[in-house]
N, C-alpha and C positions, 0 to 999 in steps of 0.2 A: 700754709694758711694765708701767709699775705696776699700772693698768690689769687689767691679765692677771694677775697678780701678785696685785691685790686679789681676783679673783674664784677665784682659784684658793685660794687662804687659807680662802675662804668659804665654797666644797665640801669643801674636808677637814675645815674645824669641823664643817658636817651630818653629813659619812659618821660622825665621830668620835660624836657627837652618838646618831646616829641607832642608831649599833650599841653602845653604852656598856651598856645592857640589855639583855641575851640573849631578844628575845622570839620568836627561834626554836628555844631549848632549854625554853619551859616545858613542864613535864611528863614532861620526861625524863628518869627516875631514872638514868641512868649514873651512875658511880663511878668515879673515875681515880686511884690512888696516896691512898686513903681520902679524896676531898673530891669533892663534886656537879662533873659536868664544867660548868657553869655559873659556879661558882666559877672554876675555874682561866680561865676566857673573860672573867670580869670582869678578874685580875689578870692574865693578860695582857695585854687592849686596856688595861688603864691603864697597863703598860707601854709600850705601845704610841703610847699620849695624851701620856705625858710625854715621848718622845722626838720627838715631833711638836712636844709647846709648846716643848722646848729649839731648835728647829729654828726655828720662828718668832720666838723671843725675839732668836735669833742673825740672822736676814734678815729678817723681816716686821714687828718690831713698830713699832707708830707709822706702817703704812701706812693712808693713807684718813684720818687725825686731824696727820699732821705737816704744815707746810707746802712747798711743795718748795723743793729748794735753789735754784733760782731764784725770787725774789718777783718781786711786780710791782709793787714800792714801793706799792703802797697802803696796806700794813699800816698798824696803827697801832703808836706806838712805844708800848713801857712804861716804867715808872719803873726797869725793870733795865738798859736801851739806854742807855747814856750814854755814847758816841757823838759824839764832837765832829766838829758838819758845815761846822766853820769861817764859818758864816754868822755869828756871833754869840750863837745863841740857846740 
């Protein structure tokens, strides 16, 4: 499921990505409510961006870079793991 999860993350970053610049309104002098319809398609999609990255922050961040909740004890430990493994050491 992460998996899916990550690649799905990955295609919304592109689409996001891909349409942030209107490069199928260049040349279009429309006018909506006195500002280039161009304008309002930027402040929208960045409306639009940030309800997407609240979205990811909230479910996705740290996929593909965190380890999973299951390790496979191979890690290594850090100096913050302190950790007592009752062996002595």
């Amino acid at each position: 499921m992460q998996r899916l999860e990550r690649w799905g993350w990955l295609v919304v970053a592109l689409v996001l990505c891909t349409f942030a610049i209107p490069w199928f309104l260049w040349g279009d002098s429309t006018v909506v409510a006195g500002l280039p319809l161009w304008l309002w398609w930027h402040v929208g999609w960045m409306a639009l961006a940030s309800v997407v990255f609240w979205a990811f922050a909230r479910r996705g961040w740290g996929i593909g870079i965190e380890p999973d909740a299951v390790g496979s004890g191979n890690e290594r430990r850090g100096p913050e793991d302190t950790r007592d493994t009752g062996d002595g050491r």
